[in-house]
Steps between C-alpha positions, in 0.01 A plus 500: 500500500221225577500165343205506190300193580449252199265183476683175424356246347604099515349217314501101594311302291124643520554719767613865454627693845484877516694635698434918629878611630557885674810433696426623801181632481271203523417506128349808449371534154615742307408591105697266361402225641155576478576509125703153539261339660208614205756353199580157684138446608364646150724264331352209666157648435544474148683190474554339791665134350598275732451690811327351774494721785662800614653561835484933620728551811748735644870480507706521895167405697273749381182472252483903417472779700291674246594747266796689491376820695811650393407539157141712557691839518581483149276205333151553722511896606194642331151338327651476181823325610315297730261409231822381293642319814239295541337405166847479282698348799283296752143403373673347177714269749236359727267462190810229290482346869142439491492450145793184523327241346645252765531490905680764667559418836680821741728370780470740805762576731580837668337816413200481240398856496329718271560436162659151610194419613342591167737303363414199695111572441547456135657155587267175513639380798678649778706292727641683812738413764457577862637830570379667174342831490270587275284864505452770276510868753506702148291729776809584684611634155280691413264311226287237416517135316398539151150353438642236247714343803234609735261233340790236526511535852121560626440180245771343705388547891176748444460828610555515873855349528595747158331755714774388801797492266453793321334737699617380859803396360556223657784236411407111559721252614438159213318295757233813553505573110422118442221474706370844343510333125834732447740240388452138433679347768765557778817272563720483761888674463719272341213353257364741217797363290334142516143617524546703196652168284246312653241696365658570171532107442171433582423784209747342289302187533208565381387598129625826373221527296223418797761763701457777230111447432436488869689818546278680272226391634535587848589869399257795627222566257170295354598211315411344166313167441756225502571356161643205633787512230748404752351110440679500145820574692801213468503606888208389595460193293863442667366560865207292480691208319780518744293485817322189350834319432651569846757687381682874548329774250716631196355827453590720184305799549305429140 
């Protein structure tokens, strides 16, 4: 009998850490996580409180190594199932990640492969250590991205490096997927634990409420005119008066 995998989730003042955990088999996703991972972020999407930023990694050195394969025979063996698999199971997960209201920054170490990789697409920012690999060779399996994931990565690096990782299946180191616009930035071994507090303090820092609008803004799609409501905020009357007095910001996200 395998282990089932699970996603844990810790919280520390703003910061929420999900964890992805498949004993032994580099965190493949299987249903029900997919299904965890839609309620925790969903929950946030509605109401997210006092959360700041979230943290996606994988457990034992490991990001994901997509989904769990194992499960296709009898969850993903036909259209119709496959149909189900994907729009009741995975599309509803990476749609509460884009749809958190705050930062969601994936750690990268280990495999990132297939649907980890979606995973980490649907992330803000993606911090990976040296040694990484990240790739989707769905080819070697037999089918395709689907076209909703498809857009996240061709928006991501453009056509001709998604044409390399899906269709030449090729797996990139971090340093080669950084300089390709696949993850945010590569860090030495020993460092994504810092890097990744680093960069959620420097989130943390800022104005929720500046965080969350400019979130929304820099989402895919035409925008609306501004209507500058965001200057009858208590944040930003707080930002402006506390850079004028010298002094540390006291944000409140209102």
């Amino acid at each position: 009998m395998r282990e089932p995998g699970e996603v844990r989730i810790e919280h520390a003042g703003g910061t929420a850490r999900v964890w992805l955990a498949t004993p032994g088999r580099r965190n493949a996703i299987g249903a029900a996580m997919w299904r965890q991972l839609a309620e925790c972020f969903g929950t946030w999407a509605r109401e997210p409180g006092t959360l700041r930023v979230v943290v996606l990694r994988g457990a034992d050195g490991h990001f994901a190594g997509g989904a769990d394969i194992a499960e296709f025979p009898a969850l993903r063996h036909d259209r119709a199932s496959g149909r189900r698999y994907h729009e009741e199971l995975i599309a509803p997960a990476l749609a509460a990640v884009r749809a958190c209201p705050v930062p969601v920054v994936a750690a990268i170490e280990g495999a990132c492969v297939g649907g980890g990789l979606e995973l980490a697409l649907a992330a803000d920012l993606r911090i990976a250590v040296r040694g990484a690999r990240l790739g989707a060779p769905v080819g070697r399996l037999g089918f395709p991205f689907a076209r909703r994931e498809l857009a996240d990565l061709r928006a991501c690096v453009g056509r001709d490096v998604a044409f390399e990782l899906l269709v030449e299946g090729r797996l990139l180191d971090a340093d080669e997927a950084c300089s390709k616009g696949l993850v945010t930035r590569a860090v030495p071994a020993g460092s994504l634990d810092a890097e990744v507090d680093a960069t959620c303090e420097r989130i943390v820092a800022g104005s929720p409420l500046a965080a969350r609008l400019n979130k929304a803004n820099l989402a895919s799609g035409p925008l609306p005119p501004d209507d500058y409501r965001w200057l009858d905020t208590e944040d930003y009357r707080e930002g402006v008066a506390a850079f004028l007095a010298g002094r540390a910001p006291r944000f409140t996200g209102r």
